[in-house]
C-alpha positions as CSV (number, residue, x, y, z in Angstrom):
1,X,0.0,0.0,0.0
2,X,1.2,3.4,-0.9
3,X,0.7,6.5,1.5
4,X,0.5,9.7,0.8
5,X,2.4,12.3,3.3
6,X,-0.9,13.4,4.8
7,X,-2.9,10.3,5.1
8,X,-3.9,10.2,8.7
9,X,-6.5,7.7,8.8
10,X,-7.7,4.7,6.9
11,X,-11.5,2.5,7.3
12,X,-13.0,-0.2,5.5
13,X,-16.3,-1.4,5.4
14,X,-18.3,-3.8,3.7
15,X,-21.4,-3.7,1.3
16,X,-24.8,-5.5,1.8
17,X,-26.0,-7.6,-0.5
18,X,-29.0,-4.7,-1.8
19,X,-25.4,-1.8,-1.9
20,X,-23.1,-3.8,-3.9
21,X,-26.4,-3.8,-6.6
22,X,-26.1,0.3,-6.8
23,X,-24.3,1.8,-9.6
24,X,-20.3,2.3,-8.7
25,X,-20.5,6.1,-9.0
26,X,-23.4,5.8,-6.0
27,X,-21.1,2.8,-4.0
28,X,-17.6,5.1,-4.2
29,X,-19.7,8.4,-3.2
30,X,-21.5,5.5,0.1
31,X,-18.4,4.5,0.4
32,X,-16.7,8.7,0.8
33,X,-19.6,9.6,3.7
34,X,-18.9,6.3,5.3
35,X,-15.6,7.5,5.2
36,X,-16.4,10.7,6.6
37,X,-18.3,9.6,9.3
38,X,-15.9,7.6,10.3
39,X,-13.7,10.5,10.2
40,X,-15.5,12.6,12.1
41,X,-16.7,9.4,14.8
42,X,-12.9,8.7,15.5
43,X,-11.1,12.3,15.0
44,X,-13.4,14.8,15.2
45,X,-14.8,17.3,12.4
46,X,-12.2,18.7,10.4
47,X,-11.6,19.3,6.7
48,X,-10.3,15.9,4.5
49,X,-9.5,15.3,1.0
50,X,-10.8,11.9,0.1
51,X,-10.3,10.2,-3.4
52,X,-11.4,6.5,-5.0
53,X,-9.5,4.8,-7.2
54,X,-12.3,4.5,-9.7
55,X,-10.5,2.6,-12.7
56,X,-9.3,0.0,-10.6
57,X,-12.4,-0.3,-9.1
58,X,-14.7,-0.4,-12.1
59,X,-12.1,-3.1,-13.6
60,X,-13.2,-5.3,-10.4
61,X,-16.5,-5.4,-10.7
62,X,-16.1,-6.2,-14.7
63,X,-13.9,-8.9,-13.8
64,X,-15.9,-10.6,-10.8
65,X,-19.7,-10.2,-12.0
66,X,-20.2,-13.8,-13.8
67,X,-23.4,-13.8,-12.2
């Protein structure tokens, strides 16, 4: 994993079932409040930059959905 200079936190949380059917554009921007309430929860409010990797994760759901 590579970290930036100012990356103070990291969370990870999983989808249910009815989520991981949304559109990715709706998961990643779940995925950035989750994030932020995390953030907030743990640190306290403050300002953040958060980012997705969105090619990467795009490529993942083309390559796992032989439903």
């Amino acid at each position: 994993m590579v970290r930036s200079p100012g990356e103070r936190m990291m969370v990870g949380k999983g989808f249910t079932p009815a989520q991981q059917a949304w559109p990715p554009l709706e998961l990643e921007g779940f995925a950035q409040l989750a994030g932020k309430r995390a953030q907030k929860r743990i640190l306290g409010p403050m300002k953040s930059i958060a980012w997705t990797d969105h090619a990467n994760f795009t490529n993942c759901l083309l390559y796992t959905s032989d439903a």
